[in-house]
C-alpha positions as CSV (number, residue, x, y, z in Angstrom):
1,X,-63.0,3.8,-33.1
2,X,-63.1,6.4,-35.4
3,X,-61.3,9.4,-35.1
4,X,-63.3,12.2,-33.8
5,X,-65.8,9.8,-32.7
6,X,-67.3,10.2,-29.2
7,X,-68.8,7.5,-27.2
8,X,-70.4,8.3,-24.1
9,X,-70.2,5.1,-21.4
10,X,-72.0,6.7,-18.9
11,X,-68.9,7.9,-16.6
12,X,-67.8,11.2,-16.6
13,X,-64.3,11.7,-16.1
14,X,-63.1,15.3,-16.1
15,X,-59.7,17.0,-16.0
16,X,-58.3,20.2,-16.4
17,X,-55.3,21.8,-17.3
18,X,-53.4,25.1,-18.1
19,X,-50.5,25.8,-20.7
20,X,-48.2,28.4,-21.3
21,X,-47.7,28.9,-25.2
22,X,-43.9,29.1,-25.8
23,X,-43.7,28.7,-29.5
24,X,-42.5,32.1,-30.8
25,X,-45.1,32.3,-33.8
26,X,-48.1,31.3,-31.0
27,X,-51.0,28.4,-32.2
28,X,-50.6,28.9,-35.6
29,X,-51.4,26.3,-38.5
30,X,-48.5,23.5,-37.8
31,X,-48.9,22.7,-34.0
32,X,-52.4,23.4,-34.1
33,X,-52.9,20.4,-36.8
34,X,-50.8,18.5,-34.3
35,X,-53.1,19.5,-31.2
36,X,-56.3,18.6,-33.3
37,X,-54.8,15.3,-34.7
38,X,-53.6,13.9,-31.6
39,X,-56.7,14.7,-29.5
40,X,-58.8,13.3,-32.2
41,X,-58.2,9.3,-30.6
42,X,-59.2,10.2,-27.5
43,X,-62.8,8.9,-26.0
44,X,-63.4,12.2,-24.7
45,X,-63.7,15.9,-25.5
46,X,-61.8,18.7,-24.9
47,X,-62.3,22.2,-25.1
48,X,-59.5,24.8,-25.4
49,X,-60.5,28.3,-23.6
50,X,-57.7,31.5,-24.3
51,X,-59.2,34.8,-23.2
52,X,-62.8,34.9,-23.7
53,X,-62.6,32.7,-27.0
54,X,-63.5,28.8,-26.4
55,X,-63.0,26.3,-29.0
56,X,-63.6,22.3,-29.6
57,X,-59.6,21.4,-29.5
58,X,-60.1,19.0,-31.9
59,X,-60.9,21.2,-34.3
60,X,-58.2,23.2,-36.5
61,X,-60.2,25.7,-37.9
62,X,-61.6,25.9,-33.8
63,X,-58.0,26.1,-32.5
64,X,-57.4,29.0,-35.3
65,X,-59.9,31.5,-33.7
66,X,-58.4,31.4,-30.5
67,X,-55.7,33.6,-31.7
68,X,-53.3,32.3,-29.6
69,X,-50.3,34.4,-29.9
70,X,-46.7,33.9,-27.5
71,X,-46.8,33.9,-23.9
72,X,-50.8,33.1,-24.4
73,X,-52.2,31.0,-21.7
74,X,-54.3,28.1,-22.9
75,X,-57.3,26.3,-20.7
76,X,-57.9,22.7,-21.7
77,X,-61.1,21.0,-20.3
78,X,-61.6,17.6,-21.0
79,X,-64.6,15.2,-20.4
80,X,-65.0,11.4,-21.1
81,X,-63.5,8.4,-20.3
82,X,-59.7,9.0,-21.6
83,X,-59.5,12.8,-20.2
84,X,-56.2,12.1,-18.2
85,X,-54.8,10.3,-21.4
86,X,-56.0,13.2,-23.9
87,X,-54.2,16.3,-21.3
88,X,-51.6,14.0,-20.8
89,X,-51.1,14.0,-24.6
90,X,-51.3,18.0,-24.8
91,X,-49.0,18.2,-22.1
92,X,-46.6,16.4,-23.9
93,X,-46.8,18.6,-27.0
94,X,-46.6,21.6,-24.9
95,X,-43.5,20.5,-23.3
96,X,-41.7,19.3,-26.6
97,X,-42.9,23.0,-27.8
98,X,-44.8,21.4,-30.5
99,X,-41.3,19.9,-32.2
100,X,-43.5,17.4,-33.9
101,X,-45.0,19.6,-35.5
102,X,-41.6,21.0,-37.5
103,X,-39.9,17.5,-38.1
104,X,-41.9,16.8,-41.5
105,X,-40.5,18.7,-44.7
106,X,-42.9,21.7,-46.2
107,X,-44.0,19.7,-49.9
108,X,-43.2,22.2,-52.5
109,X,-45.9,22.3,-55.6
110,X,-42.9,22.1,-58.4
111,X,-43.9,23.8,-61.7
């Protein structure tokens, strides 16, 4: 399957879920990229909800405009067939505190 691809299989699974943001800097660009790649395989789609702002979690640019900033709580609403499997997976980053997201080296444009 393609990343980002949705197919619907007539089920409708649903879970949801609330995180607390620990990360000092909040959802900024690194552990959002994480959050957006790993819910990407999923067969399902998940929404992120923080305050008033909702947002396709899959999305960077989506997960920017939440303005998620420390201590922020996070809703995640998933629908489709691997819903436990997707939370599951944003549980996991939540818990690690996003480390993933630091363990790759910045590439430097050299002159």
């Amino acid at each position: 399957m393609e990343p980002g691809t949705f197919v619907w299989t007539g089920a409708c699974a649903s879970d949801r879920r609330t995180f607390t943001l620990n990360n000092k800097q909040g959802l900024h660009t690194r552990p959002a990229a994480l959050l957006s790649r790993t819910l990407q395989f999923f067969n399902c789609r998940v929404q992120a909800q923080c305050g008033e702002e909702v947002a396709n979690a899959s999305s960077l640019m989506g997960l920017l405009t939440l303005a998620a900033g420390y201590g922020s709580k996070i809703t995640f609403t998933a629908t489709g067939p691997e819903s436990v499997r997707a939370l599951d997976a944003v549980a996991k980053l939540f818990e690690n505190n996003f480390c993933d997201a630091y363990s790759q080296p910045v590439k430097s444009v050299s002159s």
